[in-house]
VMD Tcl script that draws the C-alpha trace (Angstrom):
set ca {
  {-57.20 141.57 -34.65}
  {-56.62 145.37 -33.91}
  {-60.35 146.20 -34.41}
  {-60.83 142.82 -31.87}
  {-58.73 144.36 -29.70}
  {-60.60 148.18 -29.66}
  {-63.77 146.81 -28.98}
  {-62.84 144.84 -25.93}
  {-61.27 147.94 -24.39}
  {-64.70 149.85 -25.39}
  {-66.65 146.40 -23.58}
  {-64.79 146.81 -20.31}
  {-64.93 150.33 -19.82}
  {-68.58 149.97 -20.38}
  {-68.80 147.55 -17.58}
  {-66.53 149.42 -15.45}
  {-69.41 152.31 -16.06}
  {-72.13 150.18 -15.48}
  {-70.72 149.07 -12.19}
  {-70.53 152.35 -10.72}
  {-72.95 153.22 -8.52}
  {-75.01 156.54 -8.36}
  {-75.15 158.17 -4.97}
  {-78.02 160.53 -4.20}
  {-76.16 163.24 -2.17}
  {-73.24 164.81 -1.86}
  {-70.29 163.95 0.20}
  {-67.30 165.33 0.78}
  {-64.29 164.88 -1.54}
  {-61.01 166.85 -0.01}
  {-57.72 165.06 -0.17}
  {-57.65 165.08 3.59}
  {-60.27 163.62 5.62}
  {-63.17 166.21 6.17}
  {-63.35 167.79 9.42}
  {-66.90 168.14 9.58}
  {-69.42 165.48 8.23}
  {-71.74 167.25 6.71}
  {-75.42 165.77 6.08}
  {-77.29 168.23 3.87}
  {-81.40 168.29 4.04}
  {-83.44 166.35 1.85}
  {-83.74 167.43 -1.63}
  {-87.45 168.63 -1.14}
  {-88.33 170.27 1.63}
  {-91.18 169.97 3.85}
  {-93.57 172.95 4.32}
  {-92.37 175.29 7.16}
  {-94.65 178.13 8.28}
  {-94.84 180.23 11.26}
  {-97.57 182.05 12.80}
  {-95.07 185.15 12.35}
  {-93.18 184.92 9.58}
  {-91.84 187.40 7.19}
  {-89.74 186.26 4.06}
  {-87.23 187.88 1.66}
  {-86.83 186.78 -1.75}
  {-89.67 184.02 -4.18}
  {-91.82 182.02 -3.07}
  {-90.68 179.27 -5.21}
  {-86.73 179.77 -4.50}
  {-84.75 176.99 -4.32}
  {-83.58 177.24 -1.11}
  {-85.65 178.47 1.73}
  {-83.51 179.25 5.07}
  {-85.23 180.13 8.36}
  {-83.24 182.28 10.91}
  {-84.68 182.41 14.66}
  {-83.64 185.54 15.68}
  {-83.41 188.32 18.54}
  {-82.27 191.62 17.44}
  {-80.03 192.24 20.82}
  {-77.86 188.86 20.64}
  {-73.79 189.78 18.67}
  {-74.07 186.28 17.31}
  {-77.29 186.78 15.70}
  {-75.94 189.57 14.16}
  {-73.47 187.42 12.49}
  {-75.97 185.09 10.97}
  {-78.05 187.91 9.87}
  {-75.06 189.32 7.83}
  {-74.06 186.31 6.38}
  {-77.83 185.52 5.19}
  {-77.97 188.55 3.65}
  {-74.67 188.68 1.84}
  {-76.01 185.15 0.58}
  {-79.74 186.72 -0.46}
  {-77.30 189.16 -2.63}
  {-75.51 186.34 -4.51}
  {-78.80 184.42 -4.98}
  {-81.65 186.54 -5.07}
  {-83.46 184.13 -7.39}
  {-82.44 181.50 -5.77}
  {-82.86 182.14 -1.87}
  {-85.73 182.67 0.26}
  {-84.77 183.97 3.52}
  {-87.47 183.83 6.63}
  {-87.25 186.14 10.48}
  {-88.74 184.18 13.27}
  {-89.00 186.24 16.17}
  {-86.87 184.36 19.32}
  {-86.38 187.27 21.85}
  {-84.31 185.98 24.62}
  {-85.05 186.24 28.46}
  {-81.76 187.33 29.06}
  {-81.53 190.39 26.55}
  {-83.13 193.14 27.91}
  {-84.41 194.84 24.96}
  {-84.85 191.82 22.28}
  {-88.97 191.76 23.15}
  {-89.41 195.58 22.33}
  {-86.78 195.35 19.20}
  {-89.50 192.54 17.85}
  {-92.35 194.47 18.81}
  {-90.75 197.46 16.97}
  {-89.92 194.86 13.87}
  {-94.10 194.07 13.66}
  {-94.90 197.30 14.08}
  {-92.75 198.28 10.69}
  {-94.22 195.64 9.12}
  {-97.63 197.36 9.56}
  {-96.29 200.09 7.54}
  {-94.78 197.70 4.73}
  {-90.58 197.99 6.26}
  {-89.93 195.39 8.31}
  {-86.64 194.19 6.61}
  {-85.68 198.03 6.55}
  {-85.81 197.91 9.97}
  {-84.41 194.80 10.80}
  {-81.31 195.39 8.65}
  {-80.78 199.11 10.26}
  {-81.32 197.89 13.77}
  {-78.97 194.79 13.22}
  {-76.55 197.62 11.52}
  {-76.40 199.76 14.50}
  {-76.79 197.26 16.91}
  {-73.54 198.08 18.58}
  {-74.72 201.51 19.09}
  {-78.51 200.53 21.19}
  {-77.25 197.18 22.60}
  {-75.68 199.42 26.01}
  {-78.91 201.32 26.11}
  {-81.21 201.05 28.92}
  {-84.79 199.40 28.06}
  {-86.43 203.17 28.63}
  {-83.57 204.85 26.32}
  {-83.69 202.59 23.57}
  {-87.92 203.14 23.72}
  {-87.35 206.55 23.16}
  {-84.71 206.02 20.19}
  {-87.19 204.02 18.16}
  {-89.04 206.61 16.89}
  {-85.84 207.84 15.11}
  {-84.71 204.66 13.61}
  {-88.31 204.42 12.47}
  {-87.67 207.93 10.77}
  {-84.68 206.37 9.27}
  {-86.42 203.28 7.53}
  {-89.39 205.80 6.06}
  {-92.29 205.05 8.28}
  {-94.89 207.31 7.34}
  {-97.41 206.97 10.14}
  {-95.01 207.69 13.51}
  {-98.23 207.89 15.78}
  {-99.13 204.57 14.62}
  {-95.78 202.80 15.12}
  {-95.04 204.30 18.69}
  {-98.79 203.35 19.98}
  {-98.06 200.14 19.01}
  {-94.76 199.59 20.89}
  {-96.87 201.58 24.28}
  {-99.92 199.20 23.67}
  {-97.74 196.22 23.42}
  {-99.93 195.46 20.64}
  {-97.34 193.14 18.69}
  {-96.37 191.34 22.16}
  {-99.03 188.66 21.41}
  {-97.50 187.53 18.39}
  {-94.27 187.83 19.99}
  {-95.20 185.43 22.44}
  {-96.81 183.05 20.39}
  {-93.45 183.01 18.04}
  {-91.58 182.29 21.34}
  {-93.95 179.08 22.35}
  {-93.60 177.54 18.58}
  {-90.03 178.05 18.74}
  {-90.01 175.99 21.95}
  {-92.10 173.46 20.39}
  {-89.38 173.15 17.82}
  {-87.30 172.19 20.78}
  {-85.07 175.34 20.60}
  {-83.37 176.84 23.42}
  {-81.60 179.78 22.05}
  {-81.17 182.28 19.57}
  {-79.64 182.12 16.40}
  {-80.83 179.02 15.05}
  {-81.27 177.99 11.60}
  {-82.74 175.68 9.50}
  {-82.29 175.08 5.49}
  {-85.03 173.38 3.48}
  {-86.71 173.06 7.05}
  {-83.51 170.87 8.37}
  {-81.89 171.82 11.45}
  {-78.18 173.55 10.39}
  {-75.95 172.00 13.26}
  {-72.64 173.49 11.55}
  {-70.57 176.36 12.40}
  {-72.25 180.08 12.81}
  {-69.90 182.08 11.10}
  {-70.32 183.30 7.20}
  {-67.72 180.95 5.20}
  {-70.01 178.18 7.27}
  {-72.94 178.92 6.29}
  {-72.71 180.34 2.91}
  {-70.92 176.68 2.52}
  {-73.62 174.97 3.46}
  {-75.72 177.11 1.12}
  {-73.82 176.67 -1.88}
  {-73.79 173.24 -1.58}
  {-77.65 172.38 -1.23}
  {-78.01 174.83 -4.25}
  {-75.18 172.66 -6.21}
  {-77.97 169.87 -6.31}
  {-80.10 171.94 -9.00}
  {-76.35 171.25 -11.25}
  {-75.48 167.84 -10.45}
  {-76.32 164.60 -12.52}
  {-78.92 161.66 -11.89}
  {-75.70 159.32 -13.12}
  {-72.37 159.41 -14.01}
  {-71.67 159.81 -17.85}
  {-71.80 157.06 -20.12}
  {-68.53 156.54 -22.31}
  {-68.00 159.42 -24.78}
  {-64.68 159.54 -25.74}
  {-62.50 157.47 -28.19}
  {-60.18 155.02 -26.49}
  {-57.51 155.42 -29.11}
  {-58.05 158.84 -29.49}
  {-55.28 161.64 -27.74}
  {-56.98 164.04 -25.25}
  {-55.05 167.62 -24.02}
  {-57.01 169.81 -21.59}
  {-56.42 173.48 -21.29}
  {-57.31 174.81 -17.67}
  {-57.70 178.59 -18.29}
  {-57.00 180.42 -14.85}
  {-57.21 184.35 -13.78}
  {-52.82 183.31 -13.39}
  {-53.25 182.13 -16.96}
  {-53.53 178.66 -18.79}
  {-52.44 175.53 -17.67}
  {-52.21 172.41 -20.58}
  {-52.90 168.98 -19.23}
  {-52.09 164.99 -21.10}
  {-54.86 163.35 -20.29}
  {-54.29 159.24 -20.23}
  {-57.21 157.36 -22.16}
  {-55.62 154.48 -21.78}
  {-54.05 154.28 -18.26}
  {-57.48 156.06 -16.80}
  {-60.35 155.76 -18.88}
  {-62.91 156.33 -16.91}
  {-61.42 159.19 -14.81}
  {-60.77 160.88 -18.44}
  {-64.03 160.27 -19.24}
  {-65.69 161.72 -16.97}
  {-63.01 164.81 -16.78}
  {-63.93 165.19 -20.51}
  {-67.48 164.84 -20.13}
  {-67.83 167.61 -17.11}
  {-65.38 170.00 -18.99}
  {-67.77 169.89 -21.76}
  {-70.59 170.24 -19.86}
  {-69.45 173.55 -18.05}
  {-69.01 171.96 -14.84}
  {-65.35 173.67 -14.38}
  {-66.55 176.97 -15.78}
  {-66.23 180.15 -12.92}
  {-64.95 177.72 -10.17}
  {-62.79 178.24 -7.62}
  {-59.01 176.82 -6.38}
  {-60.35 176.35 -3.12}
  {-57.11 174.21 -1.70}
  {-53.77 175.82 -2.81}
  {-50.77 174.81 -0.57}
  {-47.56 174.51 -1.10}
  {-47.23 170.67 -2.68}
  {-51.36 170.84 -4.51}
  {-53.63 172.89 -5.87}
  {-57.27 171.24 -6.03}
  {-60.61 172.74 -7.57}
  {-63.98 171.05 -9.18}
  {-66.03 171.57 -6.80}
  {-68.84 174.60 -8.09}
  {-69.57 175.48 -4.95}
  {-66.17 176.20 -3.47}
  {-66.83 174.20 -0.34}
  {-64.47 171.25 -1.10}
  {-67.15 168.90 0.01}
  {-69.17 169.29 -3.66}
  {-69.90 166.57 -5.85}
  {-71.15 166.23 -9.24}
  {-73.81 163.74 -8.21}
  {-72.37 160.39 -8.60}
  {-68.51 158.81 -7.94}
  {-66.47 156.41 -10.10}
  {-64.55 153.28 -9.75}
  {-61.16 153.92 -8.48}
  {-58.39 153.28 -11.33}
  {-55.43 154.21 -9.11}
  {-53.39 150.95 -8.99}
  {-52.71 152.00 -13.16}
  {-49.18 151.95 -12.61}
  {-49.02 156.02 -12.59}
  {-46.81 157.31 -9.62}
  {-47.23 160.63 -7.58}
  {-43.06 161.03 -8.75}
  {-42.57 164.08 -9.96}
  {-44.54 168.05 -10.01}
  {-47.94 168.84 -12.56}
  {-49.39 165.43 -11.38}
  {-53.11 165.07 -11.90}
  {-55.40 162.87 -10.56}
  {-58.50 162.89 -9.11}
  {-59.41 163.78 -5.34}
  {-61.59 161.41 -3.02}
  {-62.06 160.43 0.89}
  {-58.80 158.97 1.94}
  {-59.72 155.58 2.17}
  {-63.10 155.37 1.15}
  {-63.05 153.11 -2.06}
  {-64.72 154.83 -5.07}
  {-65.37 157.80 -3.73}
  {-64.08 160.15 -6.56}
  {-66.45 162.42 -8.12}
  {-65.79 165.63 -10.00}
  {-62.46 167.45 -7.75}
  {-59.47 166.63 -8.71}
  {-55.79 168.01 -7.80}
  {-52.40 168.80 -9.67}
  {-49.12 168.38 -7.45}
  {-46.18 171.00 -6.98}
  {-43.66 168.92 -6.46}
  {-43.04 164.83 -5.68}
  {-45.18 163.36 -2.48}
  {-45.14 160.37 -0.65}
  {-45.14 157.49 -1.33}
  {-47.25 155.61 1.41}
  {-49.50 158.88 1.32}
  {-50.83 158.93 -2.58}
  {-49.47 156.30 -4.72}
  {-52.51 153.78 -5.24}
  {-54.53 156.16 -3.15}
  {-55.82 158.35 -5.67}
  {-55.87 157.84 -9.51}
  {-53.75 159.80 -11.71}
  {-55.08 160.41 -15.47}
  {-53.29 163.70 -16.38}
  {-49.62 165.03 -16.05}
  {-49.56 169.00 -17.18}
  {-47.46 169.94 -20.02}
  {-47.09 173.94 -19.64}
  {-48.15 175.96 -16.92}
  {-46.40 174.54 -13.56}
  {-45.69 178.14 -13.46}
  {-49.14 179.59 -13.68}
  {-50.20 176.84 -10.97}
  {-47.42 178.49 -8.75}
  {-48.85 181.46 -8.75}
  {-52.22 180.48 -7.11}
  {-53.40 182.20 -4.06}
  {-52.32 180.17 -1.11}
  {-55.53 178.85 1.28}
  {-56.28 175.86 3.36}
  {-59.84 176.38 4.75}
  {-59.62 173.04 7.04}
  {-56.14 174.33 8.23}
  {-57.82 177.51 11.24}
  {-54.15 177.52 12.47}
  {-52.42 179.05 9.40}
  {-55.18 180.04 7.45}
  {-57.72 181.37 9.85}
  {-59.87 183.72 7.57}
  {-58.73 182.29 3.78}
  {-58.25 184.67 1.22}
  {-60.58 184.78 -1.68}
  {-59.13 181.50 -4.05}
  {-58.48 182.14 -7.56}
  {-60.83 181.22 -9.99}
  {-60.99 178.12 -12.63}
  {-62.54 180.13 -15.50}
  {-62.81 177.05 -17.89}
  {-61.75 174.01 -19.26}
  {-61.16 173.28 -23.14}
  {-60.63 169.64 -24.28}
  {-58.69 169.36 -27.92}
  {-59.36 165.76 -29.35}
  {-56.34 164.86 -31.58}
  {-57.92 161.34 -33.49}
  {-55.10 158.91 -34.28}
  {-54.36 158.69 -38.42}
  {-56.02 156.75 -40.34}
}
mol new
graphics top color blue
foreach p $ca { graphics top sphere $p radius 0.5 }
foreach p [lrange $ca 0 end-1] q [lrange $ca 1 end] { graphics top cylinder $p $q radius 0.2 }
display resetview
């Protein structure tokens, strides 16, 4: 009878598993409702070129982003620096590309583009485009004749050998041809101002500030981690599971329940083990949950797939070092891979048999405590968010039941 009764617990959560669902891209899995729906470009990207282009970083990168530019415009500027902060983190896995999209109404953005060609003649065009955008502050009150004759310097600056060469060029208006013709495709594109963006040749409608876009980013790049399906069952149902959550704040022991979640466990198990939590950060940390699984520290990253919701298991949101896993308020199995750990008792109406609970943490409410406090959807308190903490890995201990 007992070995009746294990294998009809190992037959339904097999059809639980089988009913699930695998969901191409990722959505967003916060405890709060996202603010921003994001819809990230398809998986492979069409081929972009421009008559003008110049790139930073391989040819075969992962991600290719494409920044419309002009030198003279502050917000520009801003996307420029937070592209190349990103091309740091990822050089293998970023290709950046400069389309030239001088604006009417910035006096000196045609000549700054001309100047930009005519350093790529001598093999330094992202030396110059970096040092311009760098000083920018310091030629953007020049007049059109005084920043002419401060070119030749920053030319100096970026190692241009052949001086003669570069300043004919800007006097010749040699480079304004291509300038133009940059202009007209960007038009074409249906453009009407500088900076725009597109990411695996997608239009990026989001925010143009650097957490925003290196978001974005990290997500898109997530894909080359995340699973076809979710995982098929792996651990034994009368088996005891602990998970140790080791932290920069230290370690954090978690129960996990086989029996009351089985398939959240399972699939907590099975992304553990698969490095999933490794080097991730606590990207929500208020003052009643901390929440993390998400690699690229968006809080809109998914493994992949979601899982059937087991939160009507009888498990109550009651008491602190609660853990259970994080989905769309009101979006039925919509968990995937985040999950969250509560600092004290909440609501009733608010989480009970809104989000399943499969752990309750043993040692370390203290350690959890001590997490750096940020809210990236909450501008009001947290308007720049500190760097989170980091997740450095998870360790599962199976204790088998005697025989």
């Amino acid at each position: 009878m007992a070995e009746r009764r294990q294998f009809l617990a190992y037959l339904c959560i097999a059809l639980v598993l089988s009913a699930c669902t695998t969901v191409p891209s990722p959505t967003a899995t916060p405890i709060r409702p996202p603010t921003v729906i994001v819809t990230l470009p398809p998986r492979t990207p069409t081929p972009d070129r421009g008559s003008a282009d110049h790139d930073l970083g391989k040819a075969d990168a992962y991600l290719h982003i494409v920044h419309y530019g002009d030198l003279q415009c502050e917000p520009c500027l801003i996307v420029a620096r937070a592209l190349l902060r990103l091309y740091t983190e990822y050089p293998e896995q970023i290709r950046l590309t400069w389309r030239h999209f001088p604006q009417p109404q910035n006096d000196k953005a045609f000549l700054a583009a001309q100047a930009l060609e005519a350093a790529a003649a001598q093999g330094v065009f992202w030396q110059l485009h970096d040092l311009l955008f760098a000083e920018q502050a310091a030629w953007r009150s020049l007049t059109p004749e005084q920043f002419r004759d401060a070119l030749p310097e920053y030319a100096r600056r970026v190692g241009i050998a052949d001086l003669v060469a570069f300043e004919t060029a800007l006097d010749a208006q040699t480079y304004a041809p291509v300038i133009n013709r940059a202009i007209e495709e960007a038009r074409q594109r249906g453009l009407r101002g500088a900076p725009a963006l597109f990411m695996q040749g997608q239009p990026y409608s989001g925010l143009l500030d650097e957490r925003a876009i290196g978001d974005m980013a990290r997500l898109i790049l997530l894909r080359q981690r995340q699973f076809a399906k979710q995982p098929a069952l792996q651990i034994n149902l009368d088996a005891q599971y602990l998970a140790t959550l080791y932290t920069e704040k230290g370690e954090v022991e978690i129960e996990l329940f086989t029996r009351a979640a089985p398939v959240a466990v399972n699939n907590f198990v099975f992304l553990a083990r698969q490095g999933w939590y490794d080097n991730i950060t606590f990207h929500l940390v208020t003052d009643d949950i901390v929440q993390t699984g998400d690699p690229s520290g968006s809080g809109r990253g998914t493994a992949g797939y979601f899982i059937v919701d087991e939160h009507d298991n009888g498990l109550l949101f009651d008491r602190e070092g609660m853990v259970a896993m994080a989905n769309q308020r009101g979006v039925p199995n919509s968990a995937s891979s985040q999950f969250f750990i509560t600092l004290a008792p909440q609501p009733q109406e608010g989480f009970n048999k809104q989000y399943t609970i499969f752990g309750r943490v043993r040692r370390g409410m203290d350690v959890l405590r001590r997490l750096t406090k940020r809210d990236p959807s909450d501008p009001l308190r947290y308007p720049n968010p500190p760097p989170g903490d980091k997740l450095l890995r998870v360790e599962i201990t199976e204790i088998l039941p005697p025989k």
